[in-house]
Structures are given as structure tokens and as C-alpha cells.
C-alpha positions as CSV (number, residue, x, y, z in Angstrom):
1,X,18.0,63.2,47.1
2,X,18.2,62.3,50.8
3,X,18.2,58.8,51.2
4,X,17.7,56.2,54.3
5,X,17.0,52.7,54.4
6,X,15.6,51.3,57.2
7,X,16.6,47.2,57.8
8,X,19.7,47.5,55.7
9,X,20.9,44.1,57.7
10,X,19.3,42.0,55.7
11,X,19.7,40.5,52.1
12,X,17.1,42.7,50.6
13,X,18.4,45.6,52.5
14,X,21.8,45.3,52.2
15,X,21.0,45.3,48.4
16,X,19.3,48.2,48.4
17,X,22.2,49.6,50.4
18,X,24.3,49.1,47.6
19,X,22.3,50.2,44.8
20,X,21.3,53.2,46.7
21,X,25.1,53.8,47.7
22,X,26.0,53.5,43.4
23,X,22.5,55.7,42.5
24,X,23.6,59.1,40.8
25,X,20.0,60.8,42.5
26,X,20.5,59.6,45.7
27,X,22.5,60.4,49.0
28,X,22.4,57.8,51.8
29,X,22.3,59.2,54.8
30,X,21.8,56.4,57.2
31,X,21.2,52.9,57.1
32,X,19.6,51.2,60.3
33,X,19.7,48.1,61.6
34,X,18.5,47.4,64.9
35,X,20.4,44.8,66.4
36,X,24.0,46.1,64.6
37,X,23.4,49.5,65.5
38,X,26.5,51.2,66.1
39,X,28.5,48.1,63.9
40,X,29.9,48.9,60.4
41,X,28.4,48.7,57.6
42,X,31.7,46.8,56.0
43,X,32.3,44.5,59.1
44,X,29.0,43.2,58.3
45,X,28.6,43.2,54.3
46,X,31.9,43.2,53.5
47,X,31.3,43.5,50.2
48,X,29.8,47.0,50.6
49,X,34.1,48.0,52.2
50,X,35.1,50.1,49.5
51,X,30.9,51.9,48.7
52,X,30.7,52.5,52.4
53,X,34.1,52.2,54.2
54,X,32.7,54.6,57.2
55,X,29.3,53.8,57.6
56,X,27.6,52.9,60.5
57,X,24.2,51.3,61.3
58,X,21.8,53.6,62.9
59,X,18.9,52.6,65.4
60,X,15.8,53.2,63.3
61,X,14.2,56.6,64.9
62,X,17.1,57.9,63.6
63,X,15.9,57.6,60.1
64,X,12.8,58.8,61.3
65,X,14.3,62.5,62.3
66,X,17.1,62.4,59.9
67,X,14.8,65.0,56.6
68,X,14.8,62.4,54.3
69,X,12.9,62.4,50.9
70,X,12.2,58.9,50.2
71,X,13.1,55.6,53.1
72,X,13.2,52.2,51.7
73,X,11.6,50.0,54.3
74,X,13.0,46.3,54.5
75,X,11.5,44.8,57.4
76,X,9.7,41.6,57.9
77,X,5.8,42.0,57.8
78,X,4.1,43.1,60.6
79,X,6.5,46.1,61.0
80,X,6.4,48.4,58.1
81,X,2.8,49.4,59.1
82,X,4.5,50.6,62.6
83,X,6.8,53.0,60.8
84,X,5.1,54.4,57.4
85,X,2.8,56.4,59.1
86,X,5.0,58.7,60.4
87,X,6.9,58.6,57.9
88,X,4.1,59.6,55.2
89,X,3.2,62.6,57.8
90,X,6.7,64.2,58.0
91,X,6.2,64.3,53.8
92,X,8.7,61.8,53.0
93,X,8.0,59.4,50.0
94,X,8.1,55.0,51.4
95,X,9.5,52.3,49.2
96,X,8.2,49.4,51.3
97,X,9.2,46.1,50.3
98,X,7.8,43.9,53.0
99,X,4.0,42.7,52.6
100,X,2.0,45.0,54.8
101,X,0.8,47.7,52.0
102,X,0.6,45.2,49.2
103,X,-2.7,43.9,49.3
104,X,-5.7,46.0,49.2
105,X,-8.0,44.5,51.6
106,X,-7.2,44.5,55.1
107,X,-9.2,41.3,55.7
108,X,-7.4,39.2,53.3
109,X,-4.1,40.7,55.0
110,X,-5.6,39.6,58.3
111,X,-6.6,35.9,56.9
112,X,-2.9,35.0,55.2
113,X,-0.7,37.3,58.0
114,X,-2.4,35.8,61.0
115,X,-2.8,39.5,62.3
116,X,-5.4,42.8,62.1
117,X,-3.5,45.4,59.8
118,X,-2.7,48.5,62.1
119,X,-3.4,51.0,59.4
120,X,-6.1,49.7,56.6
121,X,-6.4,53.2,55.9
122,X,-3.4,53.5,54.2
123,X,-3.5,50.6,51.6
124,X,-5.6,53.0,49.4
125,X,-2.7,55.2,48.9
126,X,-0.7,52.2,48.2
127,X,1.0,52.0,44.7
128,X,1.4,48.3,43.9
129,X,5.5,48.7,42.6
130,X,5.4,46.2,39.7
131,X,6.5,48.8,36.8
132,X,5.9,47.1,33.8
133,X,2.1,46.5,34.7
134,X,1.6,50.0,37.0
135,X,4.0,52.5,35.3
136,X,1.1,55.2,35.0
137,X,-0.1,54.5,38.8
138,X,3.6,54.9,40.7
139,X,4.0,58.5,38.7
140,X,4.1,60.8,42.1
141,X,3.4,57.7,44.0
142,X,4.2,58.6,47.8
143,X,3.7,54.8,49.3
144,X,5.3,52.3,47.3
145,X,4.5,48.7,47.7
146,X,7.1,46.4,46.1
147,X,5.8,43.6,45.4
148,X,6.9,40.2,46.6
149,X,9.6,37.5,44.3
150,X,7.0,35.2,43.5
151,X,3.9,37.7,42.5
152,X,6.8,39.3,40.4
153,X,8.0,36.5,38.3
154,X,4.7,34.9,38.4
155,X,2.4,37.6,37.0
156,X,4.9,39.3,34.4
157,X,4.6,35.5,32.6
158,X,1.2,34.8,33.2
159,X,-0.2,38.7,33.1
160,X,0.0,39.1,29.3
161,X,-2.0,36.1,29.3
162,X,-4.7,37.1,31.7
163,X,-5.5,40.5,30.2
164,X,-5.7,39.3,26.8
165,X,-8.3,36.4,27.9
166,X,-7.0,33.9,25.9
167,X,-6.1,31.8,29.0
168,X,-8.9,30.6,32.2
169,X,-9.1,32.6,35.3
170,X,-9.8,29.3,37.7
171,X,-7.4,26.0,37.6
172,X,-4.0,27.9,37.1
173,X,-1.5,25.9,38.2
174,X,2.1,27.6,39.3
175,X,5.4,25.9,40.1
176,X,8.0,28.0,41.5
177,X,12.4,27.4,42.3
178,X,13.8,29.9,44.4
179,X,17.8,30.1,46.1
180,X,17.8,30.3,49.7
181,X,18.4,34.4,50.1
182,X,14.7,34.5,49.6
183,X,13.9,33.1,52.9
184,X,16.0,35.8,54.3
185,X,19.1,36.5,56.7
186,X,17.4,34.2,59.7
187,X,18.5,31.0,59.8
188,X,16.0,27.7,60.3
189,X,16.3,23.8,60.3
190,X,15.4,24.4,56.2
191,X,18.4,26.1,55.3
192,X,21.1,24.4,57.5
193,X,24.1,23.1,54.8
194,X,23.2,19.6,55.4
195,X,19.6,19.7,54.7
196,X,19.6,22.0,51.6
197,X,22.7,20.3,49.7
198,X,22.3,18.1,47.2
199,X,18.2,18.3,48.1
200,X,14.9,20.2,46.7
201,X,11.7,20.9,49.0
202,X,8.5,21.9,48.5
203,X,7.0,24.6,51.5
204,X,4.4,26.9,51.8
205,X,1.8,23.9,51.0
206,X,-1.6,25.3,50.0
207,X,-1.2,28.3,52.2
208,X,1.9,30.6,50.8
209,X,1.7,34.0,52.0
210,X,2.6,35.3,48.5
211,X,-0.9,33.4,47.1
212,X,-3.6,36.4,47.8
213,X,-0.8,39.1,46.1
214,X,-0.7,36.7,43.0
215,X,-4.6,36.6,42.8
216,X,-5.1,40.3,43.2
217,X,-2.9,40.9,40.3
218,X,-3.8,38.8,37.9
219,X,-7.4,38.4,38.9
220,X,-7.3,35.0,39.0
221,X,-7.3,32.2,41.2
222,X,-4.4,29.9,41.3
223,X,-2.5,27.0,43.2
224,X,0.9,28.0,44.2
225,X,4.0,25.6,45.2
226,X,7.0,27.0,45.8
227,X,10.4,25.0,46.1
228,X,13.5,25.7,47.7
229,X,16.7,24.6,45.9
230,X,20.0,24.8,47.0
231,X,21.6,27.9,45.6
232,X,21.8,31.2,47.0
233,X,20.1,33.7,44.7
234,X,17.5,33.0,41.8
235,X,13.7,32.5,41.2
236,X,12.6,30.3,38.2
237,X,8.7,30.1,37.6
238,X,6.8,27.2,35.9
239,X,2.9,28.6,34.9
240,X,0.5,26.2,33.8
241,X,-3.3,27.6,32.5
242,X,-6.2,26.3,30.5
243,X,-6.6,28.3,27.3
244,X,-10.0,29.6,26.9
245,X,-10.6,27.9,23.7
246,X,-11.0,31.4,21.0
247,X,-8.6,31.9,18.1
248,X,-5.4,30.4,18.1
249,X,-2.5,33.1,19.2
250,X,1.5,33.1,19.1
251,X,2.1,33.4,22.8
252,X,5.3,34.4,22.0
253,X,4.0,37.4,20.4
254,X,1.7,38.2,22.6
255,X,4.5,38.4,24.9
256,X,6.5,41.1,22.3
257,X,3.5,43.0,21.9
258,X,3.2,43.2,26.0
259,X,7.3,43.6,26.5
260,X,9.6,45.1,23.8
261,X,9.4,48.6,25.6
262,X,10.5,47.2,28.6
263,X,14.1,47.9,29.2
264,X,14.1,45.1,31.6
265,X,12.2,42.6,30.0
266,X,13.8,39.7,28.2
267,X,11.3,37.7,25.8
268,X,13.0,34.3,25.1
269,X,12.2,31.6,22.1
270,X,14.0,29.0,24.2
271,X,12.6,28.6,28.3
272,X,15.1,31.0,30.9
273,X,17.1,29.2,33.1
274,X,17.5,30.0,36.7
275,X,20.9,31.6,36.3
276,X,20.2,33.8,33.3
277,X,19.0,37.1,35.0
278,X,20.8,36.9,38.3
279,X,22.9,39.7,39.1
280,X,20.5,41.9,37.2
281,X,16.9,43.4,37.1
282,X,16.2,41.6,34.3
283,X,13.5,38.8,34.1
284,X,13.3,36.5,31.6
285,X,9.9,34.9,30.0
286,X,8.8,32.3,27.1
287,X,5.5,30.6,26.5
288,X,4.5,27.4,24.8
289,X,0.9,26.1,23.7
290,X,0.3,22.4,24.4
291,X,-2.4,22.0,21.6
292,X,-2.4,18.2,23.1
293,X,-4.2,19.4,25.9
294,X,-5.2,22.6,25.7
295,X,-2.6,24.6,28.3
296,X,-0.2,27.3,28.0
297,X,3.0,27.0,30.0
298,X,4.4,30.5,30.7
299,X,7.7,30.6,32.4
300,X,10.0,33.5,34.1
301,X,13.0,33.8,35.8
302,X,14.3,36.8,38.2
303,X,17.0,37.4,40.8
304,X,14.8,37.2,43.8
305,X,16.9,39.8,45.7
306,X,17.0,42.2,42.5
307,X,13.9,42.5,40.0
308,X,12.2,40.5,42.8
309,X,13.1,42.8,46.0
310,X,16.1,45.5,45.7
311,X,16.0,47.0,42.4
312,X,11.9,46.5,42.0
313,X,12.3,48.9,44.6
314,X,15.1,51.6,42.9
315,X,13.2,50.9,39.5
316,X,9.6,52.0,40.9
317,X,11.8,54.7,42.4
318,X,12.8,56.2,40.2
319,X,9.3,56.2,38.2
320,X,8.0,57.5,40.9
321,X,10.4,60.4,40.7
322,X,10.4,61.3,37.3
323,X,13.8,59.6,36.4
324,X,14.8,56.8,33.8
325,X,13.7,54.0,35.3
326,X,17.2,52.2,34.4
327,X,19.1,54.5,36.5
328,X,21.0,52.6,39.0
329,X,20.6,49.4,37.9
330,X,21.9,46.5,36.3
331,X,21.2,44.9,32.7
332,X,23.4,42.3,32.6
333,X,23.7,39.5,34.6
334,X,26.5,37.3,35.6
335,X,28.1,34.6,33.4
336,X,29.1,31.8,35.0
């Protein structure tokens, strides 16, 4: 299968770049980057030297004439929605995993984007990428939306609890560590050395972007804190909801009953650390009962640039396609 991935400069890109580059179904055939077109691929990822010791980054209309069958778009939001269209109406299938095609109303996109979406039109053919809650929906799918790091690791803990109704929909409470590669390749006064060593800091206050893509999936409303910590890959999420009050339930067996056929689902008796999945697609998750006052606490932990960006995207892939949705990706993390 033809392959190009457009934004393959930044963290999330350059990941899929190398997934892409090990895939046995796919053929890259270019890799843009706009402002290192022309500059190779292994000057700038080193890492990617001995996948891709020739490759150089394109401008991005050349992935737009270059008969692909699927583009993974990795650009910020805002600039997904400039490119899809064409690319839907030259028949080739989009992996977006920026924001723009995630939520399904425009005017929520508008309220937490700051901007009118350029094509609401389209968000009806969206296929929200989170496999193990939309396998069914991403069969064929032809616009993929991956969904963001937090939504991920947030709603594959707390999900099995929603649908089962045995925790509130109102006062959810979520808590969330992520590494610095989630805020991307740009640099800001946040991540300078200096500031982030040794240090832990609450953003996003009341207002995260990610908020309205948690709500939608879970159908629930919550209050979202995210924290940046200082290490460079790695999400760990802290869940906290009222229990409706029915019969008692095993909340670890609930989460068996909703995960054990989920190649890439880890169901923990002890809480996941922030280490444990990273370097894989793997997320981990546990659950507790407070009976003192009434709450579950759910927990999950991703790599943010793998289960919660990069290979999201080569999992609901290869769904999509009709392929093992393991193909291509890692199972095991990386220990220490």
C-alpha cells in the first residue's frame, strides 16, 4: 500500500514515519515537512539513519499528487481541514491525528479552537480512531480521526465505567501526568531545561482543548487537569467518579469483561506506572472502590506519542483495512 505522511517533522510524525517505514502493508513514498523540505530524513531523526538512509522531506503538494492510498496527517489543528478535502476527493483514505475531524459538532470545535471549522461537512464522515471502543465503526472507514493522548488514556479507564452506569455522569474528576513530547517539537518558556527539571506544572486550567473530545466520548461531563512532568515521553491518568449507588461490582472485572480481547490492553491488580507502556501501544488500567466515600478511581497509562498518537493511528489503520490490528506495532515496552 502507497504510503505518505504529511508533517513527518514532528514527534508524532516522525513516529509514524518509523512505524510506517517497519509496516509489512505499507510503502512510504514521501514524507513532507515544510520547513525541512529538501533536508534528510536521517540528518533530522537520526534515529530513522539506517530505515530511511535516502530519504528526503518533500513540500506537502507533493503528497497531494504523489497516488497514494492512505496519508497520515500530523499537523497542528487548524491545518488538517485545509488538506483532507482534497485528499478524500482524489479517493485516498486520511489518518488524521490532529483535532480538526474529532469532534462532531462544528460549534464546539469553534468554542475550544478559537476558530469556524472550514469543512463541518466533513465531520460526519469522521471515524473517531479509538479501536477498542469503535472497532465496528473504522471497518472501511475513509477519514480517520485519532484521537488525542488524554481522551485516549482517559476514556479506555473511565469508559467501562460509563457504559455500564455504575459510575455518575456529572462531578468526574480527572488528573492527568504527561512527558514533554506531548507538547510537541516547538519549543516555549514551559519546556526550557531549567524550568521543567526537577519541577511539575499544572496547564490547560479549566479550559484544555482535549476537555469537549473527553465529554463526547464518554458522555459525560468532567473537570480535566493536566500536568507536565519532566520526562520526555509518557501519559499517566488519575480518574476520580461518584458511583451511582446500585449493586456492588468488582471494577476490576468489569475492566476483564470490557478488555481481555484487546491485544493491547493491559488490566493491572496493582495501579500502572508512567513508564510501564512506553515504547509500546500498550495502555495499562486498574480500578479501586473507595467504599469510604463512595468514588471509583480508575487509572491508565499510555505512551503519549504511541497508543496516544503514532500507533492509535497504524492500529485504526490497519482496522480500517482489513488487517490484524497488531501489525506493525509494538507490545512490549521498554525496561528500564
Amino acid at each position: 500500500m502507497r504510503v505518505g505522511i504529511i508533517g513527518a517533522t514532528g514527534y508524532a510524525g516522525a513516529e509514524v514515519l518509523r512505524l510506517c517505514l517497519t509496516h509489512p502493508a505499507m510503502d512510504v513514498v514521501v514524507a513532507t515537512g515544510e520547513s525541512n523540505a529538501g533536508k534528510a530524513v536521517a540528518s533530522h531523526v537520526p534515529s530513522l539513519a539506517a530505515l530511511a538512509p535516502t530519504m528526503i522531506y518533500e513540500p506537502t503538494e507533493t503528497a497531494l499528487d504523489a497516488r497514494l492510498d492512505v496519508v497520515f496527517v500530523a499537523l497542528p489543528h487548524g491545518h488538517s481541514q485545509r488538506i483532507v478535502p482534497e485528499l478524500l476527493a482524489a479517493g485516498v483514505m486520511v489518518v488524521d491525528l490532529g483535532a480538526d475531524f474529532r469532534l462532531t459538532d462544528a460549534d464546539e470545535y469553534e468554542r475550544w479552537y478559537g476558530h469556524a471549522h472550514l469543512r463541518p461537512d466533513l465531520l460526519a464522515r469522521s471515524r473517531y480512531g479509538l479501536v477498542e471502543r469503535h472497532r465496528s465503526e473504522l471497518v472501511d472507514a475513509q477519514l480517520i480521526a485519532v484521537p488525542g493522548c488524554y481522551p485516549t488514556a482517559t476514556s479506555l479507564a473511565l469508559g467501562p465505567f460509563v457504559d455500564a452506569g455504575v459510575v455518575e455522569r456529572c462531578g468526574i474528576v480527572v488528573n492527568a501526568l504527561s512527558g514533554a513530547s506531548g507538547a510537541g517539537r516547538g519549543i516555549s518558556d514551559r519546556l526550557h531545561f531549567a524550568r521543567m527539571a526537577s519541577n511539575a506544572e499544572a496547564y490547560g486550567l479549566l479550559n484544555h482543548r482535549h476537555t469537549p473530545e473527553m465529554q463526547q466520548e464518554l458522555g459525560a461531563q468532567l473537570l480535566f487537569t493536566p500536568h507536565l512532568v519532566p520526562v520526555s515521553r509518557g501519559m499517566l491518568v488519575s480518574a476520580y467518579a461518584p458511583l451511582t449507588g446500585g449493586e456492588p461490582f468488582d471494577p476490576l472485572a468489569l475492566l476483564h469483561d470490557a478488555y481481555d480481547d484487546d491485544p493491547f490492553m493491559v488490566v493491572s491488580p496493582e495501579p500502572p506506572t508512567l513508564k510501564d507502556p512506553v515504547g509500546s501501544n500498550l495502555c495499562f488500567v486498574s480500578a479501586r472502590i473507595d467504599e469510604r466515600t463512595g468514588w471509583l478511581l480508575a487509572m491508565s497509562s499510555i505512551d503519549n506519542l504511541l497508543k496516544g498518537a503514532a500507533g492509535q493511528a497504524v492500529q485504526a489503520f490497519n482496522v480500517a483495512s482489513g488487517l490484524d490490528e497488531t501489525l506493525g506495532l509494538p507490545r512490549s515496552g521498554v525496561t528500564p
